[in-house]
N, C-alpha and C positions, 0 to 999 in steps of 0.2 A: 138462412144462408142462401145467396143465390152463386148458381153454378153456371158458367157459360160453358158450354160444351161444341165442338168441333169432332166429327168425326161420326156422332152419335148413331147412323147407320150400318157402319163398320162391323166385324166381328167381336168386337172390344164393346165397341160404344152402345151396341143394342141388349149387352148384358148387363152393362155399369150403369146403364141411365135410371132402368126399372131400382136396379139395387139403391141406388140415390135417393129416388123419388119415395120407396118404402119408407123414408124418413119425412115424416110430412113438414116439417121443419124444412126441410130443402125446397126450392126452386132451378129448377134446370132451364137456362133458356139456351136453346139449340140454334146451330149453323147447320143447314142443312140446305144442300142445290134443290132446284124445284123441280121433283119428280114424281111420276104417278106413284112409284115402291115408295118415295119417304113420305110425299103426302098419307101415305095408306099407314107410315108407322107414325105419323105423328096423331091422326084421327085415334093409332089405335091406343098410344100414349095419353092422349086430350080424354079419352073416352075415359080410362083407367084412374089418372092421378088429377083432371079437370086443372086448376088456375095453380096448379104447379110446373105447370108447363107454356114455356112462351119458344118462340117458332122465329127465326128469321130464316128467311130463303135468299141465300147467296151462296157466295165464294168464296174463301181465304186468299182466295188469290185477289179481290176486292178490299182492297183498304178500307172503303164506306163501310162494309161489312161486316169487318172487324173492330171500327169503333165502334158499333153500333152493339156488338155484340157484347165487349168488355167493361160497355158503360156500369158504374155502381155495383160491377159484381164484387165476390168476396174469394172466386179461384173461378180457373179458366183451364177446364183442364182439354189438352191442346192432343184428340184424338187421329184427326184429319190425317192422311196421308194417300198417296197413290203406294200401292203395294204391287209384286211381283204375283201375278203373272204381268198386268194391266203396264207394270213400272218395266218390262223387257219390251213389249212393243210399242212403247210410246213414254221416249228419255226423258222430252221437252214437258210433257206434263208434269210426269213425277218432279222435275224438278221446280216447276210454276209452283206446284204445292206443295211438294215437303221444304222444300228453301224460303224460295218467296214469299209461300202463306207463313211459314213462322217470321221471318221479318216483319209483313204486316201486323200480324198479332202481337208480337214483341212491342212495335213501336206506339201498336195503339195503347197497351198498358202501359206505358211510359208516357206518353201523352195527356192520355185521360188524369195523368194526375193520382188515380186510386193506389190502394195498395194492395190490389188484387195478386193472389200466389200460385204461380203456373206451373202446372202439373204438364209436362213436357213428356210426349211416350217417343223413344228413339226405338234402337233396335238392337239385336246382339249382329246383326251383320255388317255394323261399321267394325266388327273386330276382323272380320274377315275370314279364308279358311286357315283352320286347324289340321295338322296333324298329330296322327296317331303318339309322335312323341311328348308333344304338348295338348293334351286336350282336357287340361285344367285353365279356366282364365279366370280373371277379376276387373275390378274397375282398375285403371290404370295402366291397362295390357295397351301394345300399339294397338293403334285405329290402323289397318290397311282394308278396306271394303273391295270385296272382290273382283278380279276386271272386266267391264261393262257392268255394273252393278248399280245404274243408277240411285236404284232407294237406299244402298246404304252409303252410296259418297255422298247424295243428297243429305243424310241425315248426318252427315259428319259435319259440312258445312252449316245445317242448320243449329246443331249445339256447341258450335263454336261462338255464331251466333247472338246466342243466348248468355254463354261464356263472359263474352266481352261485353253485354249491354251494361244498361245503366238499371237493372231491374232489382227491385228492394229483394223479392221473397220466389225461390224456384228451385225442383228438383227436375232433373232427368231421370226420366225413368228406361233405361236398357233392356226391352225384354225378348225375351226367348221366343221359341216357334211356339204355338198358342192352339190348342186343341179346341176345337169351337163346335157348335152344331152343325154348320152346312160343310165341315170338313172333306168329306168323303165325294159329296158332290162337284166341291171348288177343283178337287185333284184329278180328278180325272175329266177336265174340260181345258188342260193343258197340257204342252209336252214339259209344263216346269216340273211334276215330279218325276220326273227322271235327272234333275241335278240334285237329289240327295244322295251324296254316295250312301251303299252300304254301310261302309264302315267310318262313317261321321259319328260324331257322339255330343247328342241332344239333349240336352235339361228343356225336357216339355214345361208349362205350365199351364192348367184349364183355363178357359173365360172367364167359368165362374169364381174361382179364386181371384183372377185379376180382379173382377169386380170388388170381390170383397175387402182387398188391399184399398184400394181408389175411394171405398168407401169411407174405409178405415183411420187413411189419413185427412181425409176431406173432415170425417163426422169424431176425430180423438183429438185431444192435443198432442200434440209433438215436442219433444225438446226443440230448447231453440238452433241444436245444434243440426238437427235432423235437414234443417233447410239450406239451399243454395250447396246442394251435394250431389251425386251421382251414384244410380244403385240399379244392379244389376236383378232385376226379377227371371226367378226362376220357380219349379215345381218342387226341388230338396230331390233326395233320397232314391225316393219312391217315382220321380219324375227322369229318367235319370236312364236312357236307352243309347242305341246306336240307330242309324238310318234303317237297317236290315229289319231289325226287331218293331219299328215302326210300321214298317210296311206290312210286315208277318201280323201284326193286331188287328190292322186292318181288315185285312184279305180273311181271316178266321170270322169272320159276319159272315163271308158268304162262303164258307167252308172249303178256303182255299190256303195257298201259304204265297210267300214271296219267291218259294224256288221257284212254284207251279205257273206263277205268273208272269215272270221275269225273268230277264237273259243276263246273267254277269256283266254282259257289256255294253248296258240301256244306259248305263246310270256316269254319272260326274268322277273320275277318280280324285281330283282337286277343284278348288275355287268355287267352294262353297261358302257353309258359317256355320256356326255354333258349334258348343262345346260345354262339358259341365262346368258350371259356377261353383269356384270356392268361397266364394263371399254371398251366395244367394241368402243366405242365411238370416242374414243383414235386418232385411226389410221385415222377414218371419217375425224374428224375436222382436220387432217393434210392435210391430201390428196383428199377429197369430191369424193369419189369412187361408193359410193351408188346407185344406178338406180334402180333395183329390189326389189318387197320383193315377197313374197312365191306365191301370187297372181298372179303378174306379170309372173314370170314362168310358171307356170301350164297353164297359158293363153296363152303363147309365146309357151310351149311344144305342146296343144292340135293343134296351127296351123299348126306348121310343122311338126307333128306328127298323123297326122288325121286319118293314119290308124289304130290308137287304137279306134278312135269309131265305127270299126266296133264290134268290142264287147261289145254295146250294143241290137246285132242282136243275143246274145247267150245268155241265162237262166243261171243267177245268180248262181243256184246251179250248174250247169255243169261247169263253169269256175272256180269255188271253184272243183270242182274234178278234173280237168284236168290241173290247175297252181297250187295249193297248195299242195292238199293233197299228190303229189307224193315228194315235198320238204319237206314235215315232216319225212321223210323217210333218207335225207339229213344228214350225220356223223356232217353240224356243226347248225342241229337242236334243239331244246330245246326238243321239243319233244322226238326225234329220243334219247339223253341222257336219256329220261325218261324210255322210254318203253326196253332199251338196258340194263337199270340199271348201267348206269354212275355214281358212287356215286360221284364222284369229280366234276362231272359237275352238277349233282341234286344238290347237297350241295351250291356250289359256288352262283346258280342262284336261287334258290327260297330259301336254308336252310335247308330245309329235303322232302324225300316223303312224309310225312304226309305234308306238308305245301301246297305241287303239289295240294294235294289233297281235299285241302281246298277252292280251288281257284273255284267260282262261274262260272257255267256250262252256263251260260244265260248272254245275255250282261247287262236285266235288273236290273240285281243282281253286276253290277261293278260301282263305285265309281269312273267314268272317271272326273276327272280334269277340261277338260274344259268343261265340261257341268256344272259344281259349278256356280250358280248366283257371278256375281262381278270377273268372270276369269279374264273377259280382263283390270281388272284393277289392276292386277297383275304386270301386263306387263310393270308397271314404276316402276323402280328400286327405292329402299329406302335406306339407308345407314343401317337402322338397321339390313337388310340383310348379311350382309359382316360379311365372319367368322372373328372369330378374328386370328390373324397372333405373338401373342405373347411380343410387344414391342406399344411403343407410337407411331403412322402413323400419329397424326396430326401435331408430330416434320418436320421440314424441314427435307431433306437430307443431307443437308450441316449441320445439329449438331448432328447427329444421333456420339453417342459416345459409348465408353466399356461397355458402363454401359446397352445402348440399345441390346446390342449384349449378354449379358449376361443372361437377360430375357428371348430372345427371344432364346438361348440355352436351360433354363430352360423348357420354355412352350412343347422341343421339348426334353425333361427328358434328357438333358444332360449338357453340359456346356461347357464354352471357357476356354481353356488353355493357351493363349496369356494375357500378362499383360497391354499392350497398344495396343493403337490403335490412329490413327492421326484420331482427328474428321473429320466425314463425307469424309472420303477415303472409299466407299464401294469396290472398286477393288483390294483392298492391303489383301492381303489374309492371316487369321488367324488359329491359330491349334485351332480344337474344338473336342470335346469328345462327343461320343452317349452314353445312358444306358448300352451297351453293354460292355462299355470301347473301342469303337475301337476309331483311333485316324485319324485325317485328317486334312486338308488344305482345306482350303474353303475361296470363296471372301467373304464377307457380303452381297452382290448382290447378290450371286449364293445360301444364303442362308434367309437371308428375303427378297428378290426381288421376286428372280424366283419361290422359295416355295420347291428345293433340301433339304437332309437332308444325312442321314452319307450313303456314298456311297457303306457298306456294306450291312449294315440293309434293308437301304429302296430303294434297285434297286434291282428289283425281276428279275429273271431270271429263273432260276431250280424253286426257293419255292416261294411260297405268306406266311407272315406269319403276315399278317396284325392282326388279334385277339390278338397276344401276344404286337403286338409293339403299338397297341393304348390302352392297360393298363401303357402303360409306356410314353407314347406321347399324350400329350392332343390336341395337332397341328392335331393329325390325330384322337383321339377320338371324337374329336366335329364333324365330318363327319359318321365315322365307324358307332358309332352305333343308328343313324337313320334308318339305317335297317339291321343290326345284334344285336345277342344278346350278352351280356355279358360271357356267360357261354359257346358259340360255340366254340372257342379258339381252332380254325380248322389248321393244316397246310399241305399248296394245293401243291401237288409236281408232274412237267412232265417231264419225263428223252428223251433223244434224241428221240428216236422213236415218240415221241407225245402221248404217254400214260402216262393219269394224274391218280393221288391217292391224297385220303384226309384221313386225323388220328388226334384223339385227340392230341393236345401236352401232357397231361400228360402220354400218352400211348407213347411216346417215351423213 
């Protein structure tokens, strides 16, 4: 089996490559930019697995590179991406490589002729944030990615994509925030962990289960049905926290907690991502990937990791001065927006200064989540959680008809312009009309599956203008305004440089 691999340095990719190559039956041949760090991981690869490993040194955002990379393989699984923090200070990248490089890649396996099957990794942050009233999702929920969020409206665009290609064999895989080895390290070289709010609620998964899933479907067979689908990866159960409780696991290495370290009002209170998965389940029962949950980590981090307990030989308050408060100072701090007078970025995340300002000084004055008697029996999913999606879900797929697709146009204020439809063909692609009037091709999959919508409106890019389109989108009202208001009717705009502005729409 040969595997093209993109990403392979990543925190993903440096756990799944080894997991792969344990199969000596595998070949991995790797995309990787030419650097002293990946030179050194590929020597240490070459050294370990020898002529199961082949190397090309480029860029996804190179086309030559990407044929080169897909030629004769048997899956191409499509790691690569620019990620948040790297994806807040620099837009124009993130989007050369999570948009453009998957174009290139797309078009090279289309070209090449092969019937190589792309393992595609997106994200849970094209879902966008959650509140506390809905903070169950599934595949099919809207895609709203938060504002300024390049990686995840990049990754909207890139699985649309993919959506519409001409590609025989491919899954998306949507995963959740990702517990890795250099974790502890990555967080605190940013002012990005201060946008988890507290009371966010996380379906972790480890790395190394992701590997073992990657491996799982590379190295099993699948039904045939399993393919050209979309699946939310998450941890289950046991994976299954709020942003507070994250922070609190950590900060316990070096014998601290999240009150001790933090101020109620470091942190995001909107315009985030993630949320527990009712459907994680999904990919489990195919492939039984699970090993971990967030326990297990933190257990497995503390022993190979043990030199973080020396910081419990330092005063709580001095390691709150000497790791944080220099990150509040951080361009992609919530803070650092506040005190600099970001209106774009105050607005986006709390609503208004007055709102900052509202926000309880003491932690015994916060309304943390899981401290609510009865949290953890939260943690089993109910059906009457699931937003609704605009059409009948308890029909099969095989009779899902014009009539489903028409609804389910409505619910998203617009409507189908195609007069037939062969029942239950979700792949056979329809013109459908947004509120806007704009006009498109779209599968049925691509649009009650995946939970895409009209690919002008609602793939942000330049503007967020989510306030105007959930007056006119009930698919994305039923989310929006859990935590905006009706009258905010903000539109959030960043021009190439990275500087964002926000203005009333009627003041346009």
């Amino acid at each position: 089996m040969l595997i093209a691999v993109t990403g392979a340095s990543g925190s993903i990719g440096k756990t799944a490559v080894p997991f792969l190559l344990n199969n000596k039956e595998h070949t991995c041949r790797l995309l990787l930019r030419d650097s002293k760090p990946n030179r050194k991981l590929v020597a240490k690869l070459k050294n370990r697995y020898s002529q199961n490993v082949e190397v090309i040194f480029g860029d996804v955002s190179d086309p030559v590179c990407c044929r080169k990379l897909v030629e004769d393989t048997d899956f191409v699984l499509h790691l690569a991406a620019v990620i948040p923090p790297k994806a807040d200070h620099d837009e124009a990248v993130a989007w050369k490589t999570n948009l453009n490089g998957t174009e290139n890649l797309v078009n090279a396996i289309i070209e090449s002729g092969n019937t190589a099957r792309l393992i595609f990794f997106s994200t849970v942050a094209v879902y966008g944030h959650r509140g506390e009233q809905h903070h169950w999702g599934r595949v099919g929920d809207p895609l709203m990615p938060s504002v300024f969020d390049a990686y995840g409206a990049s990754k909207v665009r890139a699985e649309r994509f993919i959506l519409e290609s001409e590609l025989k064999h491919w899954i998306i895989l949507r995963e959740t925030g990702v517990l890795y080895d250099n974790l502890m390290m990555n967080n605190i070289s940013d002012g990005l962990m201060f946008q988890t709010p507290v009371n966010v609620f996380i379906e972790w998964v480890t790395a190394n289960d992701t590997a073992r899933l990657l491996d799982g479907i590379i190295s099993s067979p699948a039904d045939p049905d399993f393919w050209n689908g979309i699946y939310n990866i998450g941890g289950g159960i046991s994976c299954r926290q709020t942003g507070f409780e994250t922070y609190d696991d950590g900060f316990k290495l070096i014998g601290g907690s999240a009150k001790k370290m933090f101020e109620p009002n470091w942190h995001n209170q909107r315009n985030f991502h993630c949320f527990w998965f009712s459907d994680s389940d999904i990919l489990e029962e195919r492939f039984h990937f699970r090993r971990e949950g967030t326990k297990d980590f933190w257990d497995a981090f503390a022993k190979k990791h043990w030199i973080y307990s020396l910081g419990r030989l330092v005063p709580a308050g001095l390691l709150k001065s000497l790791l944080f408060h220099p990150l509040l100072k951080n361009s992609n701090a919530p803070r650092y927006w506040v005190e600099s007078g970001n209106e774009a970025r105050i607005t986006a995340v709390y609503g208004s200064r007055e709102k900052y300002d509202q926000i309880p000084g003491s932690w015994d004055q916060v309304d943390l989540v899981c401290e609510r008697e009865g949290y953890e029996e939260t943690k089993i999913h109910k059906a009457e959680y699931d937003l609704d999606h605009g059409y009948d879900e308890s029909k099969p797929d095989a009779e899902l008809e014009l009539s489903d697709m028409q609804k389910a146009a409505a619910f998203r204020g617009g409507s189908v312009l195609s007069d037939s439809m062969q029942t239950g063909d979700l792949k056979t692609k329809l013109k459908w009309q947004c509120h806007n009037g704009h006009i498109f091709e779209s599968s049925p999959y691509t649009i009650l599956k995946a939970g895409h919508w009209c690919p002008v409106c609602c793939s942000p890019k330049e503007e967020w203008n989510y306030d105007e389109l959930s007056k006119h989108i009930p698919f994305f009202a039923q989310i929006w305004y859990d935590t905006h208001e009706p009258e905010e009717n903000y539109l959030y705009s960043i021009d190439e440089t990275g500087q964002t502005s926000v203005r009333k729409v009627s003041e346009q």
